[in-house]
N, C-alpha and C positions, 0 to 999 in steps of 0.2 A: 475394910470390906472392899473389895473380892479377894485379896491378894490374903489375907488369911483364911485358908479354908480349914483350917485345925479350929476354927470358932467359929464358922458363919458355914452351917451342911449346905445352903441352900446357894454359896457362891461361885458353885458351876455353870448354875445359871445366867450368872451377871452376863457371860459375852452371850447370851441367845437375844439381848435384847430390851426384857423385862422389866429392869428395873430402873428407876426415872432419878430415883438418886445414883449423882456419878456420871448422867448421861445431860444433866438438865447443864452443866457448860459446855458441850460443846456447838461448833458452831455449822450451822449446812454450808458444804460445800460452793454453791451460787452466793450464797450472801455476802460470804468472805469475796468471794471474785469482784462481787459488786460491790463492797467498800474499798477494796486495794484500791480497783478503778477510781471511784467516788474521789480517796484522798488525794489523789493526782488529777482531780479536773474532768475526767471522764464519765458522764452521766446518762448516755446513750448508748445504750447497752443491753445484752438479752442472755442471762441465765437460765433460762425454763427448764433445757435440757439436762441441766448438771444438777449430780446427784451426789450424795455421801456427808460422812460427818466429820468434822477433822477435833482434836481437842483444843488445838494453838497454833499459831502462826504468827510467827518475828520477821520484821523487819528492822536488823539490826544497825543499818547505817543510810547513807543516802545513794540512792540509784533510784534508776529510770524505771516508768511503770514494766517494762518488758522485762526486764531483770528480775522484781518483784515478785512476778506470775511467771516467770519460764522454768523454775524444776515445779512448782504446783502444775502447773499443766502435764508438763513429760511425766510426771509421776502418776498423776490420775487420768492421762489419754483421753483429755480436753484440745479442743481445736479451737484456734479464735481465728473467726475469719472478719471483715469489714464490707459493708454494703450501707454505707449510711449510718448504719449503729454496730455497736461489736457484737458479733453474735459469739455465744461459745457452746459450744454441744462435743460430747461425748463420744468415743468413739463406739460402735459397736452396737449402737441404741437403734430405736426405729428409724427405718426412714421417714426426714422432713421433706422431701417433696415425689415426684414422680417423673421420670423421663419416658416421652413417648418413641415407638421405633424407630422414626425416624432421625431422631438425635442419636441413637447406638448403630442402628446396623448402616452399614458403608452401601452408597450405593454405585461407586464403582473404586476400582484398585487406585486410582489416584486421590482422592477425597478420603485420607484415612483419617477415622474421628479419633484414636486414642493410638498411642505408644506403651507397650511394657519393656519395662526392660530389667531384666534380673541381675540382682548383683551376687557380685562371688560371695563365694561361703568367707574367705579371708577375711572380707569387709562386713559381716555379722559381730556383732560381738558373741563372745565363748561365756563371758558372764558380768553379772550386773551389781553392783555395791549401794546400799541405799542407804544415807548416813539422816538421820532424824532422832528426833527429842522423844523417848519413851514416857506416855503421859501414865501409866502405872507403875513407872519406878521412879518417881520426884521428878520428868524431866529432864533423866538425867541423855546425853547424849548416846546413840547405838547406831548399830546399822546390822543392817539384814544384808545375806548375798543369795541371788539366783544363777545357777549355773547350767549350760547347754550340754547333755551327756556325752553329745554325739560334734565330730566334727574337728576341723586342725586348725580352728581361727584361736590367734593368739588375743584378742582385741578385748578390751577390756570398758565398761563403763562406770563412771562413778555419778550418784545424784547427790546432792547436800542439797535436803527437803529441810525446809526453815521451818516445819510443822513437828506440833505436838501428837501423835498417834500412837494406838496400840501396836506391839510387837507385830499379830498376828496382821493386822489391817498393812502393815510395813510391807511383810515376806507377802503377804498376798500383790501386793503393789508392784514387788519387784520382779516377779512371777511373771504378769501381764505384761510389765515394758520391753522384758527381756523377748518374748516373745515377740 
């Protein structure tokens, strides 16, 4: 079950959510961030913001806690920032605090509060490869690709997520970064 639906009518269901057998290993997203930290000494910390389920995550050999956590973050558009404690939050989520006017609008042409600046299409990437552990086919290893329809950037990105996830939750993932 799920992956036999010639025996189980009701196993379309399994990805809506529903069912607690299958879902009852996996692990939330924060927790995991907060034991990676945890086994490397780091206990001042703030997950609140981060969300999601993962089924696995290897850490196959010895490296530094950033190593660890640098394709889980890029892959799930997690931010860790430092103020005393690590904060990590999500991209796209509510805003955590509020700026009043006078920290955004300028109040004269020499006091400019922010810079953009745009980068060329060259240096986008054209598409994205996300190589991870399918937790409905034994674990075995796959990768999902997303790709930009439009555009002459030859640039290419690869992530090797040390995580156990479904197909779907992968190409969903690699959807968002590519973007």
């Amino acid at each position: 079950f799920p992956s036999r639906a010639d025996l189980w009518a009701d196993s379309g269901n399994y990805a809506r959510g529903h069912w607690l057998n299958g879902r009852i290993g996996a692990l939330p997203l924060g927790n995991l961030i907060a034991a990676i930290c945890a086994s490397y000494g780091f206990y001042s910390l703030d997950v609140q913001g981060v969300e999601g389920l993962i089924d696995g995550f290897v850490i196959d050999r010895a490296m530094p806690a950033r190593d660890a956590l640098e394709a889980l973050l890029q892959a799930f558009s997690i931010d860790a920032e430092s103020d005393g404690a690590i904060k990590f939050r999500m991209r796209g989520r509510a805003p955590v605090t509020s700026i009043g006017l006078d920290r955004v609008v300028e109040s004269s042409p020499d006091a400019a509060l922010y810079a953009f600046t745009r980068a060329q299409e060259t240096e986008l990437p054209a598409s994205l490869r996300l190589a991870y552990a399918e937790s409905g086919l034994d674990y075995r290893r796959a990768a999902v690709e997303a790709k930009r329809l439009n555009g002459s950037s030859r640039r290419d990105i690869f992530i090797d997520l040390p995580c156990a996830i479904e197909q779907a939750a992968a190409q969903i993932r690699a959807e968002i970064v590519l973007q």
